[in-house]
Every structure is written in structure tokens, then in C-alpha cells.
Backbone as numpy.savetxt, mean C-alpha at the origin, in Angstrom:
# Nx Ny Nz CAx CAy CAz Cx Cy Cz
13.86 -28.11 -5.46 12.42 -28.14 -5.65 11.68 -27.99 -4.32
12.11 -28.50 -3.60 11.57 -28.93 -1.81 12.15 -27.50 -1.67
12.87 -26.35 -1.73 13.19 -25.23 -1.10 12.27 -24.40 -2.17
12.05 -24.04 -3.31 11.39 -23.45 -3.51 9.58 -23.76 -3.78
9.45 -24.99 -3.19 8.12 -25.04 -2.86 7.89 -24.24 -1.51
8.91 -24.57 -0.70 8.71 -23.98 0.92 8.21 -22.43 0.62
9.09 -22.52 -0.53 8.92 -20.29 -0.61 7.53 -19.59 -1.38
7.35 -20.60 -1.85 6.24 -20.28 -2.65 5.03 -20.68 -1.25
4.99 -21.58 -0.66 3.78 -22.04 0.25 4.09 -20.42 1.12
4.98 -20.38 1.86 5.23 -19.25 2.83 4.64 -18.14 2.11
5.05 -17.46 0.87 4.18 -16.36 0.38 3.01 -16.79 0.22
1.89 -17.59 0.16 0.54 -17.27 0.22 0.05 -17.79 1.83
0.87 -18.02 2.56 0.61 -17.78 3.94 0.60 -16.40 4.50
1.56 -16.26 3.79 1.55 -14.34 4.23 0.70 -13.76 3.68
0.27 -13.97 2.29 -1.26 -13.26 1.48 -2.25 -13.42 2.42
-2.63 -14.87 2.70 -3.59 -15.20 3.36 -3.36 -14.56 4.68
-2.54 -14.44 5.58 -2.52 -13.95 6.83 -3.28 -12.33 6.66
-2.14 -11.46 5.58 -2.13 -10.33 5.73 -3.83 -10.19 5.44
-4.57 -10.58 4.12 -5.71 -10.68 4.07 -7.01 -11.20 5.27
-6.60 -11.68 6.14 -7.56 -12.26 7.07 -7.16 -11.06 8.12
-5.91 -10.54 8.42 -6.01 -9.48 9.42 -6.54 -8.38 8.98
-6.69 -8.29 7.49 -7.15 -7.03 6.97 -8.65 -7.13 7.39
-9.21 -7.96 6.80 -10.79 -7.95 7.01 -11.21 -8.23 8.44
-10.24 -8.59 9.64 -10.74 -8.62 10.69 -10.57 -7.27 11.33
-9.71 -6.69 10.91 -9.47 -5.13 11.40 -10.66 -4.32 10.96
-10.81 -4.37 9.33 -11.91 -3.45 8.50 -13.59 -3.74 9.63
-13.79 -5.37 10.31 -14.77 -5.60 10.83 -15.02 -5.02 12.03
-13.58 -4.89 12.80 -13.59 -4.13 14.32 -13.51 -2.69 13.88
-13.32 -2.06 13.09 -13.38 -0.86 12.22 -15.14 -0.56 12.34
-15.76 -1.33 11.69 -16.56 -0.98 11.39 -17.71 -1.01 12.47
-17.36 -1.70 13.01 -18.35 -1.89 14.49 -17.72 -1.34 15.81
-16.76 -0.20 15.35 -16.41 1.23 16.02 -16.11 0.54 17.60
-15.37 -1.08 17.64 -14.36 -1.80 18.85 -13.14 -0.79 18.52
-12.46 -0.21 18.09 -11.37 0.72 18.16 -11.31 2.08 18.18
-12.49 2.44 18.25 -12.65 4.63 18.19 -11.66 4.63 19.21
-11.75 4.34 20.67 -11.17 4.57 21.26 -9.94 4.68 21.35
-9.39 3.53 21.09 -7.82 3.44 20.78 -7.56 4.53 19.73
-8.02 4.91 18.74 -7.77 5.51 17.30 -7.51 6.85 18.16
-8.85 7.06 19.25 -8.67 8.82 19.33 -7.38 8.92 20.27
-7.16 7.62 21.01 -6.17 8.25 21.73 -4.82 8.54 20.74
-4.46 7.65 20.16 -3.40 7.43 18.95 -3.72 9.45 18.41
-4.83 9.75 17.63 -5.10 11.14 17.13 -4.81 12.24 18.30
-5.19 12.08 19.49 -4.47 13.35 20.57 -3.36 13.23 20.71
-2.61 11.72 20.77 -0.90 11.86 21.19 -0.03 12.60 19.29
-0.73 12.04 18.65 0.24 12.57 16.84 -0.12 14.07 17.28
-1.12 14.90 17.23 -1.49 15.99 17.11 -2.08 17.00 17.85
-1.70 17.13 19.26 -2.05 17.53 20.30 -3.29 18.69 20.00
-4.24 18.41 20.94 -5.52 19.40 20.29 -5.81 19.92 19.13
-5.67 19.09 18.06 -5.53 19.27 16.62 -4.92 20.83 15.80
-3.58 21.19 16.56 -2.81 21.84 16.15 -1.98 21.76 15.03
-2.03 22.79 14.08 -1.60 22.80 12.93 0.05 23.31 12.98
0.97 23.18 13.34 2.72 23.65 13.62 3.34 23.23 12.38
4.85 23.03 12.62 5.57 23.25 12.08 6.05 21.63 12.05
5.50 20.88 12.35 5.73 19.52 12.10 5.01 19.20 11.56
3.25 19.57 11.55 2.79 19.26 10.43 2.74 19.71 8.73
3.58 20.98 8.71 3.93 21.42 7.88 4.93 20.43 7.22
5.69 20.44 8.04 7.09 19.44 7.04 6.42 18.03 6.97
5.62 17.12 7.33 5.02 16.15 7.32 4.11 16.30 5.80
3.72 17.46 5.58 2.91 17.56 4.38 3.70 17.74 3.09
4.73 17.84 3.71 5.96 17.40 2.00 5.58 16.47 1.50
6.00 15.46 2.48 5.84 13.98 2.13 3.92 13.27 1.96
3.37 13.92 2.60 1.79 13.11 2.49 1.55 14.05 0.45
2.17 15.00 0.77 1.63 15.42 -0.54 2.38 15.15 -1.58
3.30 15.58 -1.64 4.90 14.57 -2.59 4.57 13.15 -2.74
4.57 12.87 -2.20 4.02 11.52 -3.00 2.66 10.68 -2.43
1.92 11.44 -2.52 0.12 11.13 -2.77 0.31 10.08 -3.86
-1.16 9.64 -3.99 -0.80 8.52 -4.80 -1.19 9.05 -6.23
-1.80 9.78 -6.45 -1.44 10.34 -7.62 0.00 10.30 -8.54
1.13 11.10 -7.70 2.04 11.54 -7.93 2.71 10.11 -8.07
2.72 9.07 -7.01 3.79 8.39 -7.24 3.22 6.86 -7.98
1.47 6.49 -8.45 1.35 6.44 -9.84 1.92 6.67 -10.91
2.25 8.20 -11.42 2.39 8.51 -12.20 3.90 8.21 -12.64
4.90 8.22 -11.41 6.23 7.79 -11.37 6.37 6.37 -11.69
5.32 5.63 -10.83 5.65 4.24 -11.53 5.14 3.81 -13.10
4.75 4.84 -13.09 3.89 4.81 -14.96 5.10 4.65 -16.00
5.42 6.09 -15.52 6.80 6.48 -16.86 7.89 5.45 -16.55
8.16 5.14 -15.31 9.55 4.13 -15.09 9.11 2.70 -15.85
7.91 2.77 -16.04 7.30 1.12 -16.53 7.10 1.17 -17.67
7.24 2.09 -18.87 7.10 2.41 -19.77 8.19 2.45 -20.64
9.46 3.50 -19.42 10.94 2.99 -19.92 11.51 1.84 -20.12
11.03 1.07 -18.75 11.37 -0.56 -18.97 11.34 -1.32 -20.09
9.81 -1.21 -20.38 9.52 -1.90 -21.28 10.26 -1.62 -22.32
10.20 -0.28 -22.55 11.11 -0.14 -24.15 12.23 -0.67 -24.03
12.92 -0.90 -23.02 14.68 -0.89 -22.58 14.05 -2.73 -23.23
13.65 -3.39 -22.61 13.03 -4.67 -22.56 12.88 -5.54 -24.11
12.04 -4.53 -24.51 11.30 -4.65 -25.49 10.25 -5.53 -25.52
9.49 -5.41 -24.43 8.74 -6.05 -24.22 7.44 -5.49 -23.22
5.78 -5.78 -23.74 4.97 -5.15 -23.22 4.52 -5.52 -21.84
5.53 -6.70 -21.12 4.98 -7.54 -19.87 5.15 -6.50 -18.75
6.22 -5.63 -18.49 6.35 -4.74 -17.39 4.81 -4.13 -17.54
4.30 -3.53 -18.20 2.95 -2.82 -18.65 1.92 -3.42 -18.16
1.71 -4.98 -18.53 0.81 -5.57 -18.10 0.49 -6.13 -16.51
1.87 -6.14 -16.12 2.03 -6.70 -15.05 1.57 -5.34 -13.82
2.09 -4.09 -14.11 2.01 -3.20 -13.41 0.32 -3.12 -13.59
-0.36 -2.45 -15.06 -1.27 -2.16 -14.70 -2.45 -3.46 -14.38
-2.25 -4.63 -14.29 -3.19 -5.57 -13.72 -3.00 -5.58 -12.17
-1.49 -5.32 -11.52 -1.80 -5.00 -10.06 -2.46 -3.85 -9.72
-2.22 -2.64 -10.87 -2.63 -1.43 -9.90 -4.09 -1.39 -10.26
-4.81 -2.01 -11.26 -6.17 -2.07 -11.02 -6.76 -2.62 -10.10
-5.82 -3.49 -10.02 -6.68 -5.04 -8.70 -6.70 -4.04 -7.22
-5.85 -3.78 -7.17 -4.94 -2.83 -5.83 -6.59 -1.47 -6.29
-6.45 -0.53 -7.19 -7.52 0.17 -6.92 -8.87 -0.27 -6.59
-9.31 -1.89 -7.19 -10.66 -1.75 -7.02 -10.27 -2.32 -5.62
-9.59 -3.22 -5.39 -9.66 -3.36 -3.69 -10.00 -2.60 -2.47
-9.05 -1.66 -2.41 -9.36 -0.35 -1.78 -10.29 0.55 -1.88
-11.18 0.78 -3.30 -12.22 1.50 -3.34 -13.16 0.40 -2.80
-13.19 -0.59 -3.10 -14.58 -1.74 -2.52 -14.20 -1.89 -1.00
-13.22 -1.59 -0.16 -13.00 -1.60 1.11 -13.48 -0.41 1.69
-13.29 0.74 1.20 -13.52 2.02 1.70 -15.44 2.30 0.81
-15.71 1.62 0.51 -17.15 1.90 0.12 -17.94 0.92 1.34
-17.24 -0.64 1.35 -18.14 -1.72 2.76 -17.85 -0.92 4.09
-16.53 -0.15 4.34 -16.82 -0.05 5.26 -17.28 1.40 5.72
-17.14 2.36 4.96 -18.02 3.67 4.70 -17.53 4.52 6.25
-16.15 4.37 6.44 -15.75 4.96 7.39 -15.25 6.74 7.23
-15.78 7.31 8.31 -15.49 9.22 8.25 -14.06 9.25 8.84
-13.54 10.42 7.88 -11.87 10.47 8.53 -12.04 11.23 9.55
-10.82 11.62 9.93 -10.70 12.15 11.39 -11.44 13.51 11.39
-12.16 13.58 10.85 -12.81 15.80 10.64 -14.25 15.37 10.26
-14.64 13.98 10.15 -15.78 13.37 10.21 -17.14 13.77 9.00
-15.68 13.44 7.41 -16.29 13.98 6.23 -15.77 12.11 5.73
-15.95 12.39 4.88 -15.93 11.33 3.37 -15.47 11.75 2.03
-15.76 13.03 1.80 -15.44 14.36 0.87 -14.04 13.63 0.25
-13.17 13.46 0.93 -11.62 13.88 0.50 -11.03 12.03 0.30
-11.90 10.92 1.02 -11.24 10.22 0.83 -12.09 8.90 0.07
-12.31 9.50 -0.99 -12.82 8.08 -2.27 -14.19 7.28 -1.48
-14.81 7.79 -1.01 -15.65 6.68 -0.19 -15.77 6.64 0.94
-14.84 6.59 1.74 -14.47 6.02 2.86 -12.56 6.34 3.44
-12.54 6.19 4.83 -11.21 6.56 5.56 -10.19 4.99 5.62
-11.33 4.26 5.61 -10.17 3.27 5.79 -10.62 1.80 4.18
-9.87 1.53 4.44 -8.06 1.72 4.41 -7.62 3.22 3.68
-5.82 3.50 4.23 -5.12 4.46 3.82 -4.45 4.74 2.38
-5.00 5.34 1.63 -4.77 5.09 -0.48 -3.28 5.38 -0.37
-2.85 6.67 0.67 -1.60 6.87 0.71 -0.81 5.79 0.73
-0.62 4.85 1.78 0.17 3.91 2.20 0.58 2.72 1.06
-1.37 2.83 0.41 -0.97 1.32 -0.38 -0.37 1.55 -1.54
-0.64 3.56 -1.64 0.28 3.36 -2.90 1.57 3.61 -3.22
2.02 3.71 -1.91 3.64 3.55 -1.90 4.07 2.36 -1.50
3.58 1.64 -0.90 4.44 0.56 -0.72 4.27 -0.05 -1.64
2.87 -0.61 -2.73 2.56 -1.25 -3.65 3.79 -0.72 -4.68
3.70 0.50 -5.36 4.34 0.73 -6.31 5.97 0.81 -6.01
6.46 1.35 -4.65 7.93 0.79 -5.05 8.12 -0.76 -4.64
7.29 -1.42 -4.31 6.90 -2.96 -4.50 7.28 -3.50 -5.85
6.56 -2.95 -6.21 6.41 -3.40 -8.16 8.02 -3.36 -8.66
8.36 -1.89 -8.51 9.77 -1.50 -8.48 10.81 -2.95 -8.33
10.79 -3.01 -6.92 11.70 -3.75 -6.20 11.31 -5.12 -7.49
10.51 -5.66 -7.39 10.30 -7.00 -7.91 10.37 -6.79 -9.99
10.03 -5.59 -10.32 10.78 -5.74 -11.65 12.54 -5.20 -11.94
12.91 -5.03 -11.07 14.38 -4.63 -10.83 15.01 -5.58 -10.35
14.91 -5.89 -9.00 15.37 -6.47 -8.41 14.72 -7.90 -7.99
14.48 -9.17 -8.77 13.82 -10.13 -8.83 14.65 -11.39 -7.65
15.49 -11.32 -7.59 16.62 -12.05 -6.71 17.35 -11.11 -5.73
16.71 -9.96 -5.64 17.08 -8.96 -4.24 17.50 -9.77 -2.67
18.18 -9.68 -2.12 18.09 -9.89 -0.73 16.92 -9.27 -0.15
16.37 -9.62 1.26 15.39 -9.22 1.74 15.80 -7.78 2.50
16.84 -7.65 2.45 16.81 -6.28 3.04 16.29 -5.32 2.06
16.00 -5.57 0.82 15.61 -4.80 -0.16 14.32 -4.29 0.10
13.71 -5.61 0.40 12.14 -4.75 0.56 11.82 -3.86 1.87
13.17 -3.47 2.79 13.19 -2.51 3.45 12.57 -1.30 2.76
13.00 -1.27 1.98 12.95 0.46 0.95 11.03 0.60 0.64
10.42 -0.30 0.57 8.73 0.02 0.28 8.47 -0.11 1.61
9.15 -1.00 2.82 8.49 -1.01 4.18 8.91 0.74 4.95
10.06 0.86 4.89 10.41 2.74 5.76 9.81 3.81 4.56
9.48 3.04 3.48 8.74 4.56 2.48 6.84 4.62 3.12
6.53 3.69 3.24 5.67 3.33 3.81 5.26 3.73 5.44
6.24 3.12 6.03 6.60 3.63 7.29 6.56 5.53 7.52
7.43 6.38 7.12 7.41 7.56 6.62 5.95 7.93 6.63
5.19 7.49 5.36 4.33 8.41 5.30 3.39 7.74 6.13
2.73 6.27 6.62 2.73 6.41 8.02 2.50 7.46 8.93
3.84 7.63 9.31 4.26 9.28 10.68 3.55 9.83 9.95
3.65 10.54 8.61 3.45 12.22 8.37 2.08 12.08 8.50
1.33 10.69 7.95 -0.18 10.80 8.24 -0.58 11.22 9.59
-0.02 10.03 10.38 -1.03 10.05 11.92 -1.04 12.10 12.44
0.84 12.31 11.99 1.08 13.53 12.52 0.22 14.99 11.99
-0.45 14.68 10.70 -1.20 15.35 10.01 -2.85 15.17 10.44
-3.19 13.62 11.15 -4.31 13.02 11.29 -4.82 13.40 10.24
-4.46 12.99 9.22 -5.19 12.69 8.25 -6.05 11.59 7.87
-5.46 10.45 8.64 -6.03 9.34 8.38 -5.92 8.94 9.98
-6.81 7.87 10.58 -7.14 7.24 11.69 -6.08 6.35 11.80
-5.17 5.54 12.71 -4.39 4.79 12.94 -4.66 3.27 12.23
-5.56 2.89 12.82 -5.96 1.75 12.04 -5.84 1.65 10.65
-6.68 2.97 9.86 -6.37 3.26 8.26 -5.08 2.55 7.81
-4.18 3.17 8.98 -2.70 3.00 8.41 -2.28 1.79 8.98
-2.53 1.34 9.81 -2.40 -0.29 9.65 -2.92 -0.81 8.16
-4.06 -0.35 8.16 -5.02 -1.52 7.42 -4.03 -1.30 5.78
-3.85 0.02 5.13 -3.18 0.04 4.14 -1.93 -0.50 3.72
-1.31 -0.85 5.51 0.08 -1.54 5.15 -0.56 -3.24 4.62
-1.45 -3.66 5.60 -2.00 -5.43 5.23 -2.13 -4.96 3.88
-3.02 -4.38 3.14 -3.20 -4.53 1.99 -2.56 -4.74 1.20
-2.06 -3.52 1.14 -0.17 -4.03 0.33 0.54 -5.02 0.36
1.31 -5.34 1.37 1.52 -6.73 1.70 0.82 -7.86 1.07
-0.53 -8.07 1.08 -1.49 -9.16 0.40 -1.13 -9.19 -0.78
-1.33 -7.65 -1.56 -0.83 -7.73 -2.79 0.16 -7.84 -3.37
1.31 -7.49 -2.75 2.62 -8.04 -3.34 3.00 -9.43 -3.41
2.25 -9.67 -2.16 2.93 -11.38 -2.03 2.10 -12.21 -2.70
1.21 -11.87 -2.90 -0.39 -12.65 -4.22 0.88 -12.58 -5.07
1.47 -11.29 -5.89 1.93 -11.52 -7.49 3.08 -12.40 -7.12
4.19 -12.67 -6.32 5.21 -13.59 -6.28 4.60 -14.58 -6.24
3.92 -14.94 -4.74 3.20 -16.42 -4.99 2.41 -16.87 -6.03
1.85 -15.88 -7.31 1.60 -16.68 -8.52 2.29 -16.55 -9.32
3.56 -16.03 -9.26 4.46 -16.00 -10.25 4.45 -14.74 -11.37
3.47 -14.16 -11.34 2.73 -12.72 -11.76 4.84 -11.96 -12.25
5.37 -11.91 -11.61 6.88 -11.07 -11.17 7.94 -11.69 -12.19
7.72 -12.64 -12.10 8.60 -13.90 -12.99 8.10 -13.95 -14.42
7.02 -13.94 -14.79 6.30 -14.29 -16.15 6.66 -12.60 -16.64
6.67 -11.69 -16.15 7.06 -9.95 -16.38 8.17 -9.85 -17.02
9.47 -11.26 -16.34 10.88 -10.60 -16.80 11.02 -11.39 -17.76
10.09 -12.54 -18.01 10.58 -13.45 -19.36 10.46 -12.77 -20.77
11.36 -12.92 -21.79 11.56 -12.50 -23.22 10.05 -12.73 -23.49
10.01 -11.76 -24.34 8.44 -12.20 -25.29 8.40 -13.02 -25.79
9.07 -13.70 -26.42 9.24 -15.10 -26.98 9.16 -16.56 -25.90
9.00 -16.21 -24.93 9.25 -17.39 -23.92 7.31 -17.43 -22.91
């Protein structure tokens, strides 16, 4: 009981952390304390905003799994579940994070009404920061990991941190998104995954319908 209280307190330390660095970043974001750092970060990924052959292969991955695309993957895999299951909790569980997770990010990228690196708004929902790419890969093979693998070792959640990581690179290398963006989309994620363990959100998913 005393060990899994410890685990449960530690995940909403980490919610709470990741959430307080988020909104202190979105604040130095917004009161433009980091252009500087950002542009230098944007000349070293993309030297005089040259379009090559690295940003080409980088756009596999920013576009392969946009969040569109890998939505839609966690859709059908959550759909199979359930039937495998027989049960409608995978469904509920997914789409109450990925709403929470969308309005988050759209209400972040509307307060802080930031221009991406080409100094439009056009392309990114509102606003540049936070990164939609980031949160929606790590979020959704998040979800993954925790309706699969519920008692995983921690090396598991390697696999949403280097998928994450990945598109990360292909961003900055594409400058598609500002550095910070891609900080800020990893906190987010993070907040949100560790919100559904620390309320148990993950656990109540794998119980029988009857329970």
C-alpha cells in the first residue's frame, strides 16, 4: 500500500511539474524572452533556410505520421481492442484523452497566438506553439503503451519518448515548428499521460464490463 501510494503521489508530481513548466515556457514564449535562442536553434537545424535532401527525408516522417494520420491509427487499433475485449472502455478512455489533449492544445495555441517560423498562423490551428505533431505521437502511442502494456517495464515508454524524439529532429530540421514548440509539446504530453495513470483513467479501461 505504502509502495503504491509512493507511485501514484510521484505521477501527479510529474503532471504537476510537466504542467507548471509548460505554462512557464508558453509565458516566456509569449513575452518573446526566447526569439533569440529559438532563431539561433532555426539557423543551426536549417542553414539559411535551405530546402536539401535532409529535409526531404525528414518530411517522411513530419508527414507520415502528422497527427491526422496517426489519430486515425490509434482509432482503428482502439476499436479492434475493444471488440477483442468486448468491451466499450478502450473507446472511452481513448476518446476522453484525445479530446482533453485537443482542447488543450488548441486553447494553448489560441492564449498564446504565436507565428511559426515563416511568420503565418495559416497552417498551424491558431497558433505555433505548442507542437500538434509531437503531442500527437507521443500521446497516442502513450495510450498504446498503457492499454497494452499496463505493467510494462519503464523501458517501454522509451518507444512514445524516441517516436517523439524523431519527429522532434525532422521538425526543427524542416523548421517547421520553433524549438520551444517542441519542447512545449513534449510537457504536454507527458502531463497528459501521467494525469490518466495518476487517476487511474488506464486501470478502470482494462477492467471487464461487469466490474
Amino acid at each position: 500500500a505504502v509502495a503504491a501510494s509512493a507511485v501514484w503521489l510521484r505521477r501527479w508530481w510529474i503532471t504537476l511539474g510537466s504542467t507548471g513548466a509548460f505554462i512557464a515556457l508558453a509565458v516566456s514564449v509569449h513575452l518573446a524572452l526566447l526569439d533569440t535562442f529559438d532563431s539561433v536553434i532555426r539557423e543551426w537545424a536549417r542553414p539559411q533556410d535551405v530546402w536539401g535532401t535532409v529535409q526531404m527525408r525528414a518530411d517522411y516522417v513530419v508527414e507520415g505520421l502528422r497527427p491526422a494520420v496517426i489519430a486515425g491509427l490509434l482509432a482503428a487499433f482502439t476499436v479492434a481492442l475493444s471488440v477483442i475485449r468486448r468491451s466499450l472502455r478502450p473507446v472511452i478512455l481513448v476518446g476522453g484523452v484525445g479530446l482533453t489533449t485537443v482542447a488543450l492544445t488548441v486553447a494553448a495555441k489560441l492564449a498564446v497566438g504565436r507565428l511559426d517560423t515563416h511568420g503565418t498562423t495559416a497552417n498551424s490551428n491558431g497558433g505555433s506553439y505548442p507542437s500538434g505533431h509531437i503531442i500527437a505521437v507521443v500521446v497516442c502511442l502513450g495510450l498504446v503503451m498503457l492499454m497494452t502494456q499496463p505493467r510494462a517495464r519503464r523501458w517501454v515508454w522509451l518507444i512514445p519518448a524516441l517516436a517523439g524524439g524523431l519527429m522532434g529532429v525532422c521538425i526543427l530540421v524542416q523548421t517547421a515548428h520553433w524549438s520551444t514548440d517542441v519542447v512545449a509539446g513534449g510537457l504536454l504530453a507527458v502531463g497528459v499521460l501521467t494525469a490518466v495513470t495518476a487517476s487511474g483513467w488506464d486501470r478502470w479501461s482494462l477492467r471487464s464490463p461487469g466490474n
